[in-house]
Backbone as ProteinMPNN parsed JSONL, in Angstrom:
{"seq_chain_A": "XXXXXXXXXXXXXXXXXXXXXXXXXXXXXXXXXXXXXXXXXXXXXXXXXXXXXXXXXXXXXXXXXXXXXXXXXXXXXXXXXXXXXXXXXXXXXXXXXXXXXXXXXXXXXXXXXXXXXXXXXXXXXXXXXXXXXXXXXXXXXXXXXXXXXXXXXXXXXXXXXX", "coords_chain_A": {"N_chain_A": [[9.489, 19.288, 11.077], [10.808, 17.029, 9.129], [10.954, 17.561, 5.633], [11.525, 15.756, 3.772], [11.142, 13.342, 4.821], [8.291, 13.546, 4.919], [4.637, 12.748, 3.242], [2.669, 14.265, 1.121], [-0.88, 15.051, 0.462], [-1.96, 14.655, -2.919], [-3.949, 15.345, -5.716], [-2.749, 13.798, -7.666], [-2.068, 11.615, -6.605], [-4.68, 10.466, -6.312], [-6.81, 8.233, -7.458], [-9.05, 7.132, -7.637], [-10.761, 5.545, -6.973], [-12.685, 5.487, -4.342], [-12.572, 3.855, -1.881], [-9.673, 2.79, -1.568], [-8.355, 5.237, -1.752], [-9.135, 6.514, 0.572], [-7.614, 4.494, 2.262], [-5.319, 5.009, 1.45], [-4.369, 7.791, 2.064], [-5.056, 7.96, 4.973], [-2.76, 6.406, 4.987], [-0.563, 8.094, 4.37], [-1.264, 10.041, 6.205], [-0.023, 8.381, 8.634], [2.423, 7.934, 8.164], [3.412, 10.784, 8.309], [2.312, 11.904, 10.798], [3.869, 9.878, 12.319], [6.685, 10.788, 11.429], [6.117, 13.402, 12.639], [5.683, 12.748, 15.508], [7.041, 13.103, 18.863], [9.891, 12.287, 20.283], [9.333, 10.221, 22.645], [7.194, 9.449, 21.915], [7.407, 8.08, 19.234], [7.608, 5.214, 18.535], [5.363, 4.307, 19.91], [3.496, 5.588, 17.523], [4.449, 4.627, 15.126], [4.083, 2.264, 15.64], [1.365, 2.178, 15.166], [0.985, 3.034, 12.416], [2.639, 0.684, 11.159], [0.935, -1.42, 11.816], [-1.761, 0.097, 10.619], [-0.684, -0.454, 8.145], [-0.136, -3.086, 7.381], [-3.038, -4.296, 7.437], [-3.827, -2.543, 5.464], [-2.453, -3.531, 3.47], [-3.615, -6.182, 3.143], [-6.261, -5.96, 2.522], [-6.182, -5.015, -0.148], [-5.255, -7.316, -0.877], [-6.781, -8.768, -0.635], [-8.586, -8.477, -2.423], [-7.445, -8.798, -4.601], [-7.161, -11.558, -4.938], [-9.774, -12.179, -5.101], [-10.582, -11.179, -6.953], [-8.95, -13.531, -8.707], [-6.304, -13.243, -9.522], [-3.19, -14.218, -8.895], [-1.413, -15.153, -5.865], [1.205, -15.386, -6.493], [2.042, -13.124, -8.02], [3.261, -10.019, -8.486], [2.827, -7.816, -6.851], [1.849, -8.532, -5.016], [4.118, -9.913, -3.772], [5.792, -7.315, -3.13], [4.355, -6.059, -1.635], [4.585, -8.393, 0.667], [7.73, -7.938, 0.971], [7.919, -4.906, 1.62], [6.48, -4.931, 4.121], [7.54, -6.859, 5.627], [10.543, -5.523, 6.256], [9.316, -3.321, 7.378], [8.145, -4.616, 10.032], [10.631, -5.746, 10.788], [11.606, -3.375, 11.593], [10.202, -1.91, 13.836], [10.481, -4.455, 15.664], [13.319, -4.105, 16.078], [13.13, -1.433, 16.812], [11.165, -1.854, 19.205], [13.52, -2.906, 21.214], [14.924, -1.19, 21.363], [16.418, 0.032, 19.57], [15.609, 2.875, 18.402], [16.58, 4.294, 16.193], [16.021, 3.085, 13.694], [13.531, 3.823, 12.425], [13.285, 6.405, 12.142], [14.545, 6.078, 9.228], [13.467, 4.37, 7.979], [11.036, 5.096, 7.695], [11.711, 7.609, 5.566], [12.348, 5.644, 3.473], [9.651, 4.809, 3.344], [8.664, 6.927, 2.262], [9.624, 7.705, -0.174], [9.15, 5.527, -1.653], [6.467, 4.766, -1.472], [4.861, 7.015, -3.45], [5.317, 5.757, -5.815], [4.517, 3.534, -6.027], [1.843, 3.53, -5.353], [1.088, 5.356, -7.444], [1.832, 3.457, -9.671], [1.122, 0.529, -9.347], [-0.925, 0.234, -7.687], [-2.675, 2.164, -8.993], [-3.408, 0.094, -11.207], [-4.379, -1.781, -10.119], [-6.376, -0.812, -9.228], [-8.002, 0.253, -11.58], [-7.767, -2.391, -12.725], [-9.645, -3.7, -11.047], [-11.873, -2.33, -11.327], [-12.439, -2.588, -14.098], [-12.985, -5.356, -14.172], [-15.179, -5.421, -12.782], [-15.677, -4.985, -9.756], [-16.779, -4.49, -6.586], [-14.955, -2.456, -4.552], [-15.982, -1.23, -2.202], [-18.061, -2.888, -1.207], [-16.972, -5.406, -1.827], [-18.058, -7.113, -3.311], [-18.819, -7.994, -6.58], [-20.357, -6.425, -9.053], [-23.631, -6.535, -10.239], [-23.889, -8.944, -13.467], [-21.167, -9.232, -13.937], [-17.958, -10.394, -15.469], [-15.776, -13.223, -14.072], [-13.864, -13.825, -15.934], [-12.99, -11.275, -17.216], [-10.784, -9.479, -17.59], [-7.49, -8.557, -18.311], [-4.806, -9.331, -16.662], [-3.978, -6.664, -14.467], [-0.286, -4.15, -14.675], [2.874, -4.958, -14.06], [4.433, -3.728, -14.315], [6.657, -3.596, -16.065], [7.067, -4.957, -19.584], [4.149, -6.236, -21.005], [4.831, -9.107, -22.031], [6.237, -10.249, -20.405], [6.729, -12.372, -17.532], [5.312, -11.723, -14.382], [6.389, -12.788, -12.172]], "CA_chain_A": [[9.299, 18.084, 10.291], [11.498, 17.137, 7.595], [10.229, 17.709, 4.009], [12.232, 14.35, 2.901], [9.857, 12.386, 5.53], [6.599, 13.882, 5.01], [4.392, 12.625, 2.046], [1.639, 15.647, 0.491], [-1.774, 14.182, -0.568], [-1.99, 16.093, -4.152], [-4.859, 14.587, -6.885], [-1.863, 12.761, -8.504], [-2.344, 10.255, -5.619], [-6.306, 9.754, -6.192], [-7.22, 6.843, -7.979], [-11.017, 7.009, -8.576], [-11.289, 4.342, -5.99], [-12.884, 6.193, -2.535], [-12.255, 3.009, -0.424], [-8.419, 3.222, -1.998], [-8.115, 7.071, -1.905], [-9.53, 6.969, 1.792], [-6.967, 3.915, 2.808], [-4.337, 5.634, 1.066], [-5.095, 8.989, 2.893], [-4.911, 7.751, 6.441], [-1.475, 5.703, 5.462], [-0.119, 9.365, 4.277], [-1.285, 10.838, 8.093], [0.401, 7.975, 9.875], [3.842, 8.52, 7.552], [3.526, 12.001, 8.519], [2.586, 11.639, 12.347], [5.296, 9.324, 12.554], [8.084, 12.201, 11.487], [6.293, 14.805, 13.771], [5.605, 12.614, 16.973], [7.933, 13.438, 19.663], [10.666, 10.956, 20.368], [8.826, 9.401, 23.175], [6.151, 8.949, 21.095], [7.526, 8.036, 17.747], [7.394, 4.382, 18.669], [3.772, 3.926, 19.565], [2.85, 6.003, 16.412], [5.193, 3.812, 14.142], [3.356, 0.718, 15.843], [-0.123, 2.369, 14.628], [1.308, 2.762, 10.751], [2.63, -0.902, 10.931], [-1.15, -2.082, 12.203], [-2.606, 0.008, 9.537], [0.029, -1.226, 6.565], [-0.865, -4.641, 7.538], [-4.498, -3.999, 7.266], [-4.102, -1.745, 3.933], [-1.927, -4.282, 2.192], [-4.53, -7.215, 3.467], [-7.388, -5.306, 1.786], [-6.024, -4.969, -1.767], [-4.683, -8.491, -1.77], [-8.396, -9.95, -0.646], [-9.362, -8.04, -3.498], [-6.501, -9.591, -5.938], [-7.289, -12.833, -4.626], [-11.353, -12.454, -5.622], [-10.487, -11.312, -8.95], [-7.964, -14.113, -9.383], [-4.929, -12.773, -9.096], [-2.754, -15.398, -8.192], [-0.686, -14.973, -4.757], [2.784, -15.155, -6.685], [1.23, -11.756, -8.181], [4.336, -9.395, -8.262], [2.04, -6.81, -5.97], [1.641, -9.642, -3.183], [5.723, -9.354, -3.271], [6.17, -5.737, -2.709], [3.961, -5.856, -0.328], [5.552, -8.491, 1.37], [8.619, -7.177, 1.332], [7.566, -3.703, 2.686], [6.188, -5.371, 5.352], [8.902, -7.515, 5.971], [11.09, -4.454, 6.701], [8.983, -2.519, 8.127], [8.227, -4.959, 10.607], [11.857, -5.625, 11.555], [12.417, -1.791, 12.045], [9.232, -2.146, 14.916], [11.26, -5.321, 16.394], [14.252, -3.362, 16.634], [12.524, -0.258, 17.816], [10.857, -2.461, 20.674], [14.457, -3.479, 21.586], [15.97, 0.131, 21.481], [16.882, 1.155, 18.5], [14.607, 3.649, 17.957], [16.949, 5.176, 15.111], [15.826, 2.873, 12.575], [12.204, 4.645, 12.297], [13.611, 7.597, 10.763], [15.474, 5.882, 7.721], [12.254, 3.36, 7.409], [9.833, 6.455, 7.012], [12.582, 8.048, 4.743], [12.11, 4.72, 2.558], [8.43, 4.762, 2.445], [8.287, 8.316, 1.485], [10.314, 7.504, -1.621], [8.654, 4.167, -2.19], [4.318, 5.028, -1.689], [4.009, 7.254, -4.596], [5.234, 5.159, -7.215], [4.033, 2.046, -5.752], [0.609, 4.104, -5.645], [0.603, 5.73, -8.965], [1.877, 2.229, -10.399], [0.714, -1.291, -9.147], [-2.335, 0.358, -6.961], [-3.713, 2.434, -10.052], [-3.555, -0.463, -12.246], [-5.171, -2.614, -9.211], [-7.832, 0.032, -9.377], [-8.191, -0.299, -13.083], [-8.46, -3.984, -13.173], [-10.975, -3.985, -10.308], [-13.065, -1.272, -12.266], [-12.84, -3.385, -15.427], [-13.671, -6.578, -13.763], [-16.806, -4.904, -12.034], [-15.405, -5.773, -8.603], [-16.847, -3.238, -6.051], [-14.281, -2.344, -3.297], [-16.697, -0.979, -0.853], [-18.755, -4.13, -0.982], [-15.917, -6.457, -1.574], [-18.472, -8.205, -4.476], [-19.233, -7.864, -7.851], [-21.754, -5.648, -9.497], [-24.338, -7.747, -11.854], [-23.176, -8.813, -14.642], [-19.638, -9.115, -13.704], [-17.667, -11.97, -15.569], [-14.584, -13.678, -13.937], [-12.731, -13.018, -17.004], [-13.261, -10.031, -18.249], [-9.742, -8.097, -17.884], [-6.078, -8.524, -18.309], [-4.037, -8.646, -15.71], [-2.717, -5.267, -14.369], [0.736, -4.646, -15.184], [4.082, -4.575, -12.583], [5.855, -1.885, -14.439], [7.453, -4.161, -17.424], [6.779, -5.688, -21.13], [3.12, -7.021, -20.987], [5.264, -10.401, -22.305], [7.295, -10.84, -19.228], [6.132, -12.556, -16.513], [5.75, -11.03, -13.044], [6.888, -13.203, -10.556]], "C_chain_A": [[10.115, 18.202, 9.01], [10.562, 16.751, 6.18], [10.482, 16.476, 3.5], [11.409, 13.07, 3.614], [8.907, 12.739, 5.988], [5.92, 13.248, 3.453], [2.866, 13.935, 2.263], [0.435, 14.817, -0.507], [-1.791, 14.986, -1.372], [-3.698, 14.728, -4.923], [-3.905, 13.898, -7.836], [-1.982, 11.341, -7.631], [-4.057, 10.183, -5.821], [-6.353, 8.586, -7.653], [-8.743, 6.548, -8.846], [-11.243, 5.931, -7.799], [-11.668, 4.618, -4.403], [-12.287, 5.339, -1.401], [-10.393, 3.268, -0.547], [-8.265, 4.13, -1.394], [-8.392, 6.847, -0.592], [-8.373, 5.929, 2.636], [-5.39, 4.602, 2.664], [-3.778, 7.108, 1.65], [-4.509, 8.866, 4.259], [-3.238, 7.447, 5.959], [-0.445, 7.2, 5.629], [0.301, 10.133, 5.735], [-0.531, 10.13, 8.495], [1.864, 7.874, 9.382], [4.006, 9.608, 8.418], [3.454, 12.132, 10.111], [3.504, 10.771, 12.762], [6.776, 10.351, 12.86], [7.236, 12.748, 12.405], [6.08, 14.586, 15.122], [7.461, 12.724, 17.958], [8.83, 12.261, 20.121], [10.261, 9.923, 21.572], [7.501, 8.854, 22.781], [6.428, 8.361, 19.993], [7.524, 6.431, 17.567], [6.446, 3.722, 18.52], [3.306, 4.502, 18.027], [3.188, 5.356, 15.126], [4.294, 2.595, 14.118], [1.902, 0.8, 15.483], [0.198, 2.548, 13.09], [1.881, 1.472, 10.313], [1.318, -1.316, 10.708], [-1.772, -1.579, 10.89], [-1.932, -0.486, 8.086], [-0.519, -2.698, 6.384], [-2.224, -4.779, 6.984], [-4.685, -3.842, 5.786], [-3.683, -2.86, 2.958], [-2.916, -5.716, 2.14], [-6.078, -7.014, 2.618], [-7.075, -5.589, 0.273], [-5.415, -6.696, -1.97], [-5.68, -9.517, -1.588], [-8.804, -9.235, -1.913], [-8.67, -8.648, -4.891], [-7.202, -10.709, -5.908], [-8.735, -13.105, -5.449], [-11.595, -12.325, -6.732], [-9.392, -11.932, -9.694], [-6.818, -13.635, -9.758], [-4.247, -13.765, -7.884], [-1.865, -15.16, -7.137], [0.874, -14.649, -5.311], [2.878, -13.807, -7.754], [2.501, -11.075, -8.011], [3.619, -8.427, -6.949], [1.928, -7.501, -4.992], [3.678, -9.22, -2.581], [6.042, -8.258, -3.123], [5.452, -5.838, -1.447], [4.658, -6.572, 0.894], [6.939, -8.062, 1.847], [8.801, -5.883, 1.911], [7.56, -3.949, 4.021], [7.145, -6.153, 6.115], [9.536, -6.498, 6.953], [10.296, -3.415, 7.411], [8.669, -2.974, 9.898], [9.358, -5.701, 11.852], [11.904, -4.516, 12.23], [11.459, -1.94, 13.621], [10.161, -3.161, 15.723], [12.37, -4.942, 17.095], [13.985, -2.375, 17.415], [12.068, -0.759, 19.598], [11.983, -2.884, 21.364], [15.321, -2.179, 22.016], [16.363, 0.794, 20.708], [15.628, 1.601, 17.69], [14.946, 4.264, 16.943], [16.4, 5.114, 13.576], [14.324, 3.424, 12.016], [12.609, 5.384, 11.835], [13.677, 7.121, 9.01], [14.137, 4.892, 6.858], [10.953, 4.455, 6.99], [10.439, 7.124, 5.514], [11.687, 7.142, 3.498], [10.59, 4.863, 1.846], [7.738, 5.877, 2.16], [8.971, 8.118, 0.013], [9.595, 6.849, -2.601], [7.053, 4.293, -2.541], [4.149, 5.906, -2.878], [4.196, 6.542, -5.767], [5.026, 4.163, -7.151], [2.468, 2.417, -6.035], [0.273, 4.223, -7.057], [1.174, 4.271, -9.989], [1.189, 1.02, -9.635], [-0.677, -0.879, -8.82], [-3.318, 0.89, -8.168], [-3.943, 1.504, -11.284], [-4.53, -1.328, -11.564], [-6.633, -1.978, -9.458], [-9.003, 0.25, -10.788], [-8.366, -1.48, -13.162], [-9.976, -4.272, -12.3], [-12.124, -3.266, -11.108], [-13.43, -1.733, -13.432], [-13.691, -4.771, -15.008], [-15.055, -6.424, -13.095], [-16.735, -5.188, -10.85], [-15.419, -4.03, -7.441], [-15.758, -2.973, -5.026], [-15.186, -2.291, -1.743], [-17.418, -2.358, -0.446], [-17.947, -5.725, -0.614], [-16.908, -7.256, -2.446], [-18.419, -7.551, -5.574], [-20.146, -7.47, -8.445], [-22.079, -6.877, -10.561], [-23.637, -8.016, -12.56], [-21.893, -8.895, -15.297], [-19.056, -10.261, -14.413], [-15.964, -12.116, -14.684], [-13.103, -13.438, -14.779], [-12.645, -12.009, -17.878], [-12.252, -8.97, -17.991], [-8.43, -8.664, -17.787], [-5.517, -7.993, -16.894], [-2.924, -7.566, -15.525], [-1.329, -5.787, -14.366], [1.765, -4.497, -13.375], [5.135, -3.984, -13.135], [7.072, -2.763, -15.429], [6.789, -4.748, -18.604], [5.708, -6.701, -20.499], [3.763, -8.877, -21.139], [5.891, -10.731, -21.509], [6.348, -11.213, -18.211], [5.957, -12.03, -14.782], [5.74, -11.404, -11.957], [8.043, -12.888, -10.68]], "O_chain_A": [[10.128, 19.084, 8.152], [9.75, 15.859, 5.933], [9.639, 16.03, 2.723], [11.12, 12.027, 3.027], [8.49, 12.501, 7.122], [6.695, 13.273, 2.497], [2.303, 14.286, 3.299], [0.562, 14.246, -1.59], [-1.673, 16.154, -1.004], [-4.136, 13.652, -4.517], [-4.403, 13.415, -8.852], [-1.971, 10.206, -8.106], [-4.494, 9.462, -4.924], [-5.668, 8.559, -8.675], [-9.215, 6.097, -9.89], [-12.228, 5.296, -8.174], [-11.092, 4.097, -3.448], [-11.728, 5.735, -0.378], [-9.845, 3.901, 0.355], [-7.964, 3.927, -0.217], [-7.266, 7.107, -0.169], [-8.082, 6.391, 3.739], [-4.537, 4.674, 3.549], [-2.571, 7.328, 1.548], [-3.584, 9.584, 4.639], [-2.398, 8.176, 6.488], [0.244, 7.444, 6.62], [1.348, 10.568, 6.215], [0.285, 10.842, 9.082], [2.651, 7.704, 10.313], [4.779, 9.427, 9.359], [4.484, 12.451, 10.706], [3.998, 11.077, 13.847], [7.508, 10.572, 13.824], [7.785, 12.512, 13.482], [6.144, 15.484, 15.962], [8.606, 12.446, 17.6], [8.241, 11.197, 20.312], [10.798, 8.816, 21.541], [6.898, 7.93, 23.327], [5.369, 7.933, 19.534], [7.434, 6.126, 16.377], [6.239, 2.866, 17.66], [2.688, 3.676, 17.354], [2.447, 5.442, 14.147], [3.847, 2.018, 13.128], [1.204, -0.213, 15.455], [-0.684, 1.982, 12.443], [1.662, 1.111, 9.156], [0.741, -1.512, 9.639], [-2.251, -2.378, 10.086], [-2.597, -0.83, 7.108], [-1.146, -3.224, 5.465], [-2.379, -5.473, 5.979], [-5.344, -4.555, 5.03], [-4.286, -3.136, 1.921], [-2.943, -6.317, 1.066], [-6.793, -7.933, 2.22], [-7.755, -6.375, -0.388], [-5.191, -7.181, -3.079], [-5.682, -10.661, -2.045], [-9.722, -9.876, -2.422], [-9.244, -8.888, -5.953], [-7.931, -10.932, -6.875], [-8.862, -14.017, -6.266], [-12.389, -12.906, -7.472], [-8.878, -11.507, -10.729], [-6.609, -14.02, -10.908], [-4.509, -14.001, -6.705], [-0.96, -14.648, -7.797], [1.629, -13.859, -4.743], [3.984, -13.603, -8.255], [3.098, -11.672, -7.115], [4.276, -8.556, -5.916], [1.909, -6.921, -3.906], [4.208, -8.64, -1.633], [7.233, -8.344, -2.823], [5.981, -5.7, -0.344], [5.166, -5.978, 1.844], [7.188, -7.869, 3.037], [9.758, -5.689, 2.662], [8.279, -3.464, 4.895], [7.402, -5.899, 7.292], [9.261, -6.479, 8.153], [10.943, -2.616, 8.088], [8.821, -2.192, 10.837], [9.207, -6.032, 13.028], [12.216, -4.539, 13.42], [12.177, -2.092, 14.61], [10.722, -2.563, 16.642], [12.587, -5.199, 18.279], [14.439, -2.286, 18.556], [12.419, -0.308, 20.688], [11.614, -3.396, 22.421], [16.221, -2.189, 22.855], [16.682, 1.974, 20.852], [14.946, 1.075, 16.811], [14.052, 4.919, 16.406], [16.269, 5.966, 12.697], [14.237, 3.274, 10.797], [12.396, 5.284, 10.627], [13.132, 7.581, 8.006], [13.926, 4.752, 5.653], [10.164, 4.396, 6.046], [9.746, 7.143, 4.497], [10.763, 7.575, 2.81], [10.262, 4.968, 0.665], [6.542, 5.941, 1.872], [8.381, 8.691, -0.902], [9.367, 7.15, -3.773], [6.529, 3.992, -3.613], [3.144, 5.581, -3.509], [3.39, 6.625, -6.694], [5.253, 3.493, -8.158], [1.837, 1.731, -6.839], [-0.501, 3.534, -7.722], [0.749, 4.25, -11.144], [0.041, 1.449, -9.755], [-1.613, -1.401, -9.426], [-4.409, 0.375, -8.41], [-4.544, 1.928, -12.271], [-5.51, -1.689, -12.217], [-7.685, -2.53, -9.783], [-10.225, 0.349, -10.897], [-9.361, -1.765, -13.828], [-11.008, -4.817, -12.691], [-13.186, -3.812, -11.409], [-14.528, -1.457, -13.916], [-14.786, -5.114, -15.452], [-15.868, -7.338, -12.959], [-17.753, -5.767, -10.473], [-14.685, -3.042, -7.414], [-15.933, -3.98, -4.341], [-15.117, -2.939, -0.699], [-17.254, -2.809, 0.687], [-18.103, -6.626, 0.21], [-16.576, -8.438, -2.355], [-17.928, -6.422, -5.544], [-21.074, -8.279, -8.451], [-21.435, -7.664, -11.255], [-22.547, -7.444, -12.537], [-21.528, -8.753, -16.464], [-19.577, -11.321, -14.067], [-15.138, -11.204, -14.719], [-11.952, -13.098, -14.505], [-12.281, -11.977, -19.053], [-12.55, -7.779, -18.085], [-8.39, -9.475, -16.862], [-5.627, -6.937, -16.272], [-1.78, -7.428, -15.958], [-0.951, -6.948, -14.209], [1.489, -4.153, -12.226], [6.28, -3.759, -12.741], [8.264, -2.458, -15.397], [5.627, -5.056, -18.336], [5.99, -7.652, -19.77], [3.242, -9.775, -20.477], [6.372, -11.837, -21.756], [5.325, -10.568, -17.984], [6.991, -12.167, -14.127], [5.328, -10.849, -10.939], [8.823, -13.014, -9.737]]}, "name": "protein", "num_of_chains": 1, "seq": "XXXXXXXXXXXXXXXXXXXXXXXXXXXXXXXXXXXXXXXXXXXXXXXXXXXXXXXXXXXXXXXXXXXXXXXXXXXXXXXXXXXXXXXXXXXXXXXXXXXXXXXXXXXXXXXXXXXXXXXXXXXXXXXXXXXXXXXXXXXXXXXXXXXXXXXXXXXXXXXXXX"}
């Protein structure tokens, strides 16, 4: 297995968010079983880390959505765009070119920790300010609608992030 397409859970990737940390976790394994399945396998196992990206990125953006976070959200666009591409590379793969799975793992070994340690730990921070449980998917007592600034997307609080 190459070192350049494996990712290493460390405690720099935890969050303080279990449902997070445990979605985040699995995506890690199916990066990683991706590089080490065998080339007649590396297809199906690609098509089980699509399924769960889909899923993972569907989770945090029902959770934007409930704490108002508006869809044109810079974090809705990364995600789309991940997905985007990742979902071509699968299209192609189902067609034959199985090559592009390497260079698309490559990518989101580069791309998941600083998408993690930025957009997701601020996601995790606004949900934790707003009182917005993950596991439950509601709101502890007491919770108000507006009670936090929206997390940032990695520029000058004064810029906008679409």
């Amino acid at each position: 297995m190459s070192a350049t397409h494996t990712l290493s859970w460390s405690d720099e990737l935890l969050l303080g968010d279990p449902r997070t940390d445990h979605t985040h976790q699995e995506f890690i394994d199916l990066v990683n079983a991706t590089t080490a399945a065998a080339a007649d396998q590396k297809l199906g196992v690609y098509r089980q880390l699509v399924q769960h990206t889909i899923e993972h990125f569907a989770q945090e953006e029902r959770w934007m959505l409930a704490c108002g976070i508006q869809p044109d959200f810079c974090h809705f666009g990364q995600h789309a765009s991940v997905l985007q591409v990742m979902q071509e590379v699968e299209r192609r793969a189902l067609n034959g070119e199985v090559e592009y799975i390497g260079s698309m793992i490559e990518a989101l070994v580069e791309w998941f920790p600083s998408h993690a340690s930025g957009m997701d730990a601020g996601l995790v921070s606004y949900l934790q300010e707003k009182g917005y449980d993950t596991a439950t998917e509601t709101f502890k007592e007491g919770a108000t609608a507006d009670s936090a600034a929206l997390p940032s997307c990695g520029h000058a609080p004064d810029q906008p992030c679409a």
